[in-house]
C-alpha positions as CSV (number, residue, x, y, z in Angstrom):
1,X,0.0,0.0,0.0
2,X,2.8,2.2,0.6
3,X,4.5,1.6,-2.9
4,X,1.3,2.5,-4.4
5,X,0.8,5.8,-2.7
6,X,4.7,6.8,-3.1
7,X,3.6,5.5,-7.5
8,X,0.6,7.7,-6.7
9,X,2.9,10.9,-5.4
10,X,5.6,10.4,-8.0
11,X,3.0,10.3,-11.1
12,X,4.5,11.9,-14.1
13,X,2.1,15.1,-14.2
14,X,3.1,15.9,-11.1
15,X,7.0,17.7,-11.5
16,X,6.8,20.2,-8.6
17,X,7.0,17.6,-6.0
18,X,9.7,15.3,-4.7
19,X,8.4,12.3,-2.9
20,X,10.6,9.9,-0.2
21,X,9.3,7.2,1.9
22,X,10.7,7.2,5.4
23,X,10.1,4.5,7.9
24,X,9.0,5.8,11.4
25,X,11.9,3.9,12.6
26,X,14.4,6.1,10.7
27,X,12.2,9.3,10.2
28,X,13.6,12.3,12.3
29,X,12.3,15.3,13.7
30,X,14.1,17.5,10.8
31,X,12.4,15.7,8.0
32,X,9.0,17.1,9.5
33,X,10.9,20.7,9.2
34,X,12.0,20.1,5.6
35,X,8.5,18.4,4.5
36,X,5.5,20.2,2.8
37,X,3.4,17.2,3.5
38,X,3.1,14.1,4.8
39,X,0.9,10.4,4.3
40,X,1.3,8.6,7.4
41,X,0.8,4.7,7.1
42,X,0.5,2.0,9.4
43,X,-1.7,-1.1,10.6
44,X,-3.6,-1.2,12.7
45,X,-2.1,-2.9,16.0
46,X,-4.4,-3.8,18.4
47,X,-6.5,-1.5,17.4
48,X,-4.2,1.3,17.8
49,X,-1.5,2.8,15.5
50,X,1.9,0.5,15.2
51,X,4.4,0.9,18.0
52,X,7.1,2.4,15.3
53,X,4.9,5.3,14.5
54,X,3.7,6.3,18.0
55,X,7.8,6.2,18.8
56,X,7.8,8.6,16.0
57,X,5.6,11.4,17.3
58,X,7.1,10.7,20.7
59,X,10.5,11.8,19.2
60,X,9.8,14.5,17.2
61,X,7.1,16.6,19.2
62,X,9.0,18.3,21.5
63,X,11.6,18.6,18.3
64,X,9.7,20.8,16.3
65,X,6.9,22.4,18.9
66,X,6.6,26.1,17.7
67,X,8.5,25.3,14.8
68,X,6.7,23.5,12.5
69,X,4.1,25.5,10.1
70,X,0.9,23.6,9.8
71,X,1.3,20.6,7.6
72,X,-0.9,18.7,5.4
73,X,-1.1,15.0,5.4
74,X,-3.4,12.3,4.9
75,X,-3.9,8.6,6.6
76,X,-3.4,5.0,5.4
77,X,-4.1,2.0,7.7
78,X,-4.4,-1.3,6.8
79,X,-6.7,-3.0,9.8
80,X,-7.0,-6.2,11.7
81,X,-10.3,-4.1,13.1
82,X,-12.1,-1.1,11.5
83,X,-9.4,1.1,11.5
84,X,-10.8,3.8,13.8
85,X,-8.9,3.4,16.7
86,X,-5.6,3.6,14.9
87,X,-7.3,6.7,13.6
88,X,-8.6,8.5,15.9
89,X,-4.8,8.5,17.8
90,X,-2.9,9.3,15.0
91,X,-5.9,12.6,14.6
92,X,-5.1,13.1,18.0
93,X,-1.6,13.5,17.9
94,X,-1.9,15.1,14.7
95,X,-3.5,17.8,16.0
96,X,-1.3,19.0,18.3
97,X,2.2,19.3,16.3
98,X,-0.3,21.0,14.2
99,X,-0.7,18.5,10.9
100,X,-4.0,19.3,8.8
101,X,-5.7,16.7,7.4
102,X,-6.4,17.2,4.0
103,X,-7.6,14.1,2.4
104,X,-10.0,11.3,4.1
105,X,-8.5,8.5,5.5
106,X,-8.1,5.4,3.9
107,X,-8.9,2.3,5.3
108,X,-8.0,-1.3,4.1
109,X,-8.5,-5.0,5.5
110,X,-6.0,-7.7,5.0
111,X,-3.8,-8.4,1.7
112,X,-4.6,-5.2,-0.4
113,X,-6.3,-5.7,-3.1
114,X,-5.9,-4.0,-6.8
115,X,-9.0,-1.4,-6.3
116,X,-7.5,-0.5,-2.5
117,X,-3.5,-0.1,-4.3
118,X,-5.4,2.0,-7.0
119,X,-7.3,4.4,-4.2
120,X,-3.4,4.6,-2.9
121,X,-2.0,5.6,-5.5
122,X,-4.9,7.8,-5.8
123,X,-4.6,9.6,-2.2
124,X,-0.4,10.2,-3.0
125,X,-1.6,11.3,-6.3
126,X,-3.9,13.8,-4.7
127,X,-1.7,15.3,-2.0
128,X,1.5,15.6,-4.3
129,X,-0.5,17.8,-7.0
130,X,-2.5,19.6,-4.4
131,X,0.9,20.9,-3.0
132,X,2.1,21.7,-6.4
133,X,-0.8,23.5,-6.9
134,X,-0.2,25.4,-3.4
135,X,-3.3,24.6,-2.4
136,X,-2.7,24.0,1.1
């Protein structure tokens, strides 16, 4: 799902952008800085985000409180459950670095199918030429 939304990001039409795909394991608190947006993916553990993501945004809050400009980003979990507890933490935490959510959150079950790596592709697609476009 990830390779499809990074596909999705790097599209051809879209020139203005430059896409990379950082694990929350070896994401830092300066890539936030440097970013202009941001998909954040994970399963869904226990009905929670994964453990390498939450270590993320315990990392890098303190890191770039007060200096990070509001930043759009979208969600992609693949769940065990529905999905909305992994959601509803990550909006949480979102919310305070500030992060802006600018596309609905997508939502798979199990192996990925091609209609859920084409609505991927589709959400990476979307953010990349919405910041192009300045839109957010």
């Amino acid at each position: 799902m990830v390779e499809a939304v990074l596909n999705g990001a790097r599209s051809p039409e879209i020139t203005g952008v430059e896409s990379r795909l950082l694990t929350a394991a070896t994401a830092q608190p300066e890539d936030l800085l440097q970013a202009d947006g941001l998909i954040v993916a994970t399963p869904e553990n226990f009905g929670y985000m994964s453990g390498a993501l939450k270590d993320f945004f315990d990392r890098s809050f303190y890191e770039v409180e007060g200096k990070l400009l509001p930043l759009p980003y979208a969600i992609v979990i693949n769940a065990g459950n529905d999905g909305s507890g992994a959601q509803r933490s990550i909006e949480r935490i979102a919310n305070g670095y500030p992060l802006i959510q600018v596309q609905p959150t997508l939502i798979a079950h199990g192996f990925p199918d091609q209609p859920t790596l084409d609505r991927c592709a589709e959400l990476g697609a979307t953010l990349a030429a919405g910041l192009e476009l300045n839109m957010y």
